[in-house]
C-alpha positions in Angstrom: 53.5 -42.6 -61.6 54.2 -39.3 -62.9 56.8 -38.0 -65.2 60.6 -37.7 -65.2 62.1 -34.1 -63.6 64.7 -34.1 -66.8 61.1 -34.5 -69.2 60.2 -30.9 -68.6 60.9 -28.2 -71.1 59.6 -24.1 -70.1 56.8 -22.3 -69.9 54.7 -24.5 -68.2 53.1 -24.2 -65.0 54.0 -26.6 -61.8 51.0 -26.4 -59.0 53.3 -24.6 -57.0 52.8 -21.7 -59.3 49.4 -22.4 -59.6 49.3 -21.7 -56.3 50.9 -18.2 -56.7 48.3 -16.9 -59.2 46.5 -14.1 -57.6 43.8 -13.7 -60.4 42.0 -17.1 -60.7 38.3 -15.7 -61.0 39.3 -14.2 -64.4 41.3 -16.7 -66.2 38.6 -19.6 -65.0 35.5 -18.0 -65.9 36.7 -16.1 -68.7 37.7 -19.0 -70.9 35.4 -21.7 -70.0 34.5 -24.2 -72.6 33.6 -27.8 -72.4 35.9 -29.9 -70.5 36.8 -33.6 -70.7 35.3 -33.7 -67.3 31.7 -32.4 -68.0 30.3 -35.8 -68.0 31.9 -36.6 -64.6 30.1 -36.6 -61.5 32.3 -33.9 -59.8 31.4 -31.6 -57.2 31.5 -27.9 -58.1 35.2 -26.5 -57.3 33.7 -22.3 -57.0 35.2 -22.4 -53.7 39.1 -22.7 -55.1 38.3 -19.9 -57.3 37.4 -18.4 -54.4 40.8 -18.5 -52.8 42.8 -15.7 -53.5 45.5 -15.3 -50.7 48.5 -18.3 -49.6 48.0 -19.7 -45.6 50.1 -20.8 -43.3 49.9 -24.3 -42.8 49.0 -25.1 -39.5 51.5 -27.5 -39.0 54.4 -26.5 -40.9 53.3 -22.9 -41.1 54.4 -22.8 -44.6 52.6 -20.9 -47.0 50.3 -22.3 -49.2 47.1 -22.6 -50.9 44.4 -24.5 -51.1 46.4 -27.3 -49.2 49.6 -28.2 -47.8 51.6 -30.6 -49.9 53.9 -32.0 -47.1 51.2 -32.2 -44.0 48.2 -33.3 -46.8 46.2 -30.2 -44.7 43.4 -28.1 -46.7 44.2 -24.5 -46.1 42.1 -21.7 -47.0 38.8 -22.9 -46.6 37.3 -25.8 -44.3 37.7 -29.6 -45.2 33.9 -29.7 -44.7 33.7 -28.0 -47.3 35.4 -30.1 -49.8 34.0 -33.8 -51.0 35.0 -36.6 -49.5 35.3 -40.1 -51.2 34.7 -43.5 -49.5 37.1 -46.2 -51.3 36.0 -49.8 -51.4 39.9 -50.8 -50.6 42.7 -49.7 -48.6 45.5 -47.9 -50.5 49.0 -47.4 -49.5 51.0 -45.3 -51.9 54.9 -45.1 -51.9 55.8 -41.9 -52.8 59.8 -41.8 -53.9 61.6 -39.3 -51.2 63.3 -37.7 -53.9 60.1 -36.9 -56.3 59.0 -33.2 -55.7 55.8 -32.3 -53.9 54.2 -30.1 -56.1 54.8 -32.1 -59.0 52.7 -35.2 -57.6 48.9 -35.5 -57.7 48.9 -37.7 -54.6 48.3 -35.1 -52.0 44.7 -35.6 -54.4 43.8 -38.5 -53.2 44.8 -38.4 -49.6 42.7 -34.8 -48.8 40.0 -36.4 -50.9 39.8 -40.1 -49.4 41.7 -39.5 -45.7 40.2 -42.3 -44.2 41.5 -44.6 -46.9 44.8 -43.3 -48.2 47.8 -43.5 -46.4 51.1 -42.0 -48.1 54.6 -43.6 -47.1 58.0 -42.2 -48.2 59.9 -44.7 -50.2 63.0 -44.0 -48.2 60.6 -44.7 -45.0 58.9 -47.7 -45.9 58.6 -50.2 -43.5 58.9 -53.9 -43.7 55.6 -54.9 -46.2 53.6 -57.3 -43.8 51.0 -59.9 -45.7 52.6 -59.8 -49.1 50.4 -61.9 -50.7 47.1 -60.1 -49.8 48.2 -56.8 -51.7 48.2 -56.1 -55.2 50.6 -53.4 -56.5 49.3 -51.2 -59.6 51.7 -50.9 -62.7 51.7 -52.6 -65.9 53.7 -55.4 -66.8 54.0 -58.1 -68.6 52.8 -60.5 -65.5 50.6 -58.1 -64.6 46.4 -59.0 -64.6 43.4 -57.4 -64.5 40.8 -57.3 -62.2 38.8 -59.3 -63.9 41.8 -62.2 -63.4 41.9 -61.7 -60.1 39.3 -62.9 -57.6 38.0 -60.1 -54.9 38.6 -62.3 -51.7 42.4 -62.9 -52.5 43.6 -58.9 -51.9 43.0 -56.6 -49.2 44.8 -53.6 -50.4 46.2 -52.0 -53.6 50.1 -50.2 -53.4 50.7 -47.5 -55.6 54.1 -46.0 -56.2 54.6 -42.3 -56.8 57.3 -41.0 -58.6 59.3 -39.4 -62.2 58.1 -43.1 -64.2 61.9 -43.6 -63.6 61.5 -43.4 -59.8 58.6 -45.6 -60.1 59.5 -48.1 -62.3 62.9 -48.8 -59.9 60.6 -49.4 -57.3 58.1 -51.5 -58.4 60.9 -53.5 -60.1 63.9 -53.7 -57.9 62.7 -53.3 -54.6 62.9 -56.6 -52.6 59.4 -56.5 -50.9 57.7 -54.6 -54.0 58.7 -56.3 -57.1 57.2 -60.0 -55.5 53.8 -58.4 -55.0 50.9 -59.2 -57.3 50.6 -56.5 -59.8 47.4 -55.3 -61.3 46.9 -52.9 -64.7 44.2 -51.2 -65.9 42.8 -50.7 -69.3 44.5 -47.9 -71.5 43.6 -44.4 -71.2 44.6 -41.4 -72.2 45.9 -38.9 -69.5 45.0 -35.5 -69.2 47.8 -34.5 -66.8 49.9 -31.3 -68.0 53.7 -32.2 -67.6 55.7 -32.9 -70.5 56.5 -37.1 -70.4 58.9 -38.9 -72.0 56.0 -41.3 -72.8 53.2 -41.8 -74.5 50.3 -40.6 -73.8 48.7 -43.9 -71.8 51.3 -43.5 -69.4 49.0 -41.6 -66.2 49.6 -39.6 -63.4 49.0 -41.2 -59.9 45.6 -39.6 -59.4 44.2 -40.8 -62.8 46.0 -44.2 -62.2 43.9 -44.7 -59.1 40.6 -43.3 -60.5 40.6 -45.6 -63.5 41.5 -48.8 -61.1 38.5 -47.6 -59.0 35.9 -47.3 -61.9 37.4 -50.9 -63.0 37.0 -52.1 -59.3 33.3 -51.0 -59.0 32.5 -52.6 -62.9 34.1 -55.8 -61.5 33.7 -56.2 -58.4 30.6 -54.1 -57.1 28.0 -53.4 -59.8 27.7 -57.6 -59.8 26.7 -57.6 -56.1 24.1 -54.6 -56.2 20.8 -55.5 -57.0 19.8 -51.9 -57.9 21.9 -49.6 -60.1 20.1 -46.0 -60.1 21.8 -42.8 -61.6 24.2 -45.5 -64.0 26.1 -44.0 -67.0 24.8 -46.9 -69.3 27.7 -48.2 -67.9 27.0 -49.6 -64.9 29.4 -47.0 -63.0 27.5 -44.6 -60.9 29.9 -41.7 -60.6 30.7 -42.7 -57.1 34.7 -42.3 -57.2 34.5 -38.9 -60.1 35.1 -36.7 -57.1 39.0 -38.1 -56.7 39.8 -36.0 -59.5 37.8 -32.6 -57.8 41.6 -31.0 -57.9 42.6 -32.7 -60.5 39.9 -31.2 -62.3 40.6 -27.4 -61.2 44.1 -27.3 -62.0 43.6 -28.9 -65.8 40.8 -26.3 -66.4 42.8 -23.4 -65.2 46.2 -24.5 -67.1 44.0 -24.8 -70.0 42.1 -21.4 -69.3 45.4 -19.6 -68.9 46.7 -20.4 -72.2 43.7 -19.9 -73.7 43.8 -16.3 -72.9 47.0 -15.8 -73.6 47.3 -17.1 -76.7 49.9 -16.1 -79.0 51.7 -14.4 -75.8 52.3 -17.5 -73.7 53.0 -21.0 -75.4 52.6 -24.1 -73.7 55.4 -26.4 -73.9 56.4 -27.7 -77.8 57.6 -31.3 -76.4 53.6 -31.6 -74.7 51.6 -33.5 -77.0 49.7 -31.2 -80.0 46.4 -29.8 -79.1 46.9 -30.5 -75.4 45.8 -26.9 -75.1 42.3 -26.3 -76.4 41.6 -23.4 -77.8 37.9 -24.0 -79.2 
């Protein structure tokens, strides 16, 4: 659920030439203000920063950096290193063979969560087994909320990933994935960087799946645990922030390299106003 490939107007930056950038200790530490994230639960990210040089995959040996987006490797540092997140469900999600790699947040989830994520080309998908035990996530006008739907009747949530175009044919026209149950989550604003042709509710795949998390643990798990320490006055505990640990990075960078560029780089004019924060 990202944006469309014909919705982007230049400069802007794609993570594939975030990746490029040489000189991230400077721009990040330079410009740092507070950051829609501060109140997350999210590990400390000073080891991207610390990354200065593209590796080889060692799989694909291509070159990358930080990790690979076609072999969903970390490069560059150890995956010990990184957090890792324990999902309360299974997640498959069908990634359109024709969206571009480093335009998808996906890769997020499945370095972050490996033992739960699995990510299936569209054009590979098999045959969907146990239809009725899945739910698919995209809104709709048959779609429910968690709160609608009772926690025994689903074993695992689909995601599609794609332009909203890509996605949207999917979820509506495919045989097998427009008969699945489909679940939507409350409205929130996105943070993601591309341009959309949508308003700004519309979220990339990584938010998509954090927000369905933080509704799944409301619903479904704060009700079954007697004790609720470190709670936000919420009843969420943080436990799923650390999905967005890239996610994160990548916004506070884009924003820190506009910052100090101001007046010599502009960020793109069809992006929403103030996307860029410059106090």
């Amino acid at each position: 659920m990202t944006t469309d490939a014909n919705d982007f107007e230049e400069p802007f930056l794609t993570d594939e030439q975030i990746q490029n950038i040489q000189n991230f200790d400077s721009l990040h530490t330079s410009s740092k203000i507070s950051s829609p994230f501060d109140s997350l639960k999210i590990s400390s990210t000073e080891i991207l920063e610390n990354i200065a040089e593209r590796t080889h995959c060692p799989k694909c040996d291509k070159p990358v950096k930080f990790f690979c987006y076609w072999c969903y490797i970390v490069v560059g540092r150890d995956s010990k290193d990184l957090p890792r997140v324990k999902l309360p469900i299974k997640v498959d999600v069908i990634k359109h063979h024709k969206e571009k790699d480093g335009k998808s947040t996906v890769a997020h989830a499945k370095i972050i969560a490996p033992d739960d994520v699995e990510i299936i080309s569209y054009s590979q998908m098999p045959k969907i087994e146990n239809p009725d035990r899945l739910l698919l996530l995209f809104p709709g006008p048959n779609s429910k909320t968690l709160q609608e739907i009772p926690r025994s009747s689903f074993d695992k949530l689909i995601i599609v990933d794609g332009t909203w175009r890509q996605a949207s044919n999917m979820a509506k026209n495919n045989p097998e994935l427009k008969n699945i149950r489909k679940v939507t989550i409350k409205p929130q604003k996105t943070l993601f960087w591309r341009y959309q042709n949508k308003d700004e509710y519309h979220l990339s795949t990584i938010e998509a799946l954090y927000y369905f998390l933080r509704e799944y643990n409301e619903v479904y798990e704060i009700p079954e645990e007697t004790e609720n320490i470190h709670s936000d006055g919420n009843g969420y505990d943080g436990r799923y922030d650390n999905l967005l640990w890239y996610f994160k990075y990548f916004y506070e960078f884009i924003q820190a390299t506009y910052r100090n560029q101001k007046g010599k780089k502009h960020f793109t004019t069809r992006q929403r106003e103030g996307y860029i924060r410059y106090e």
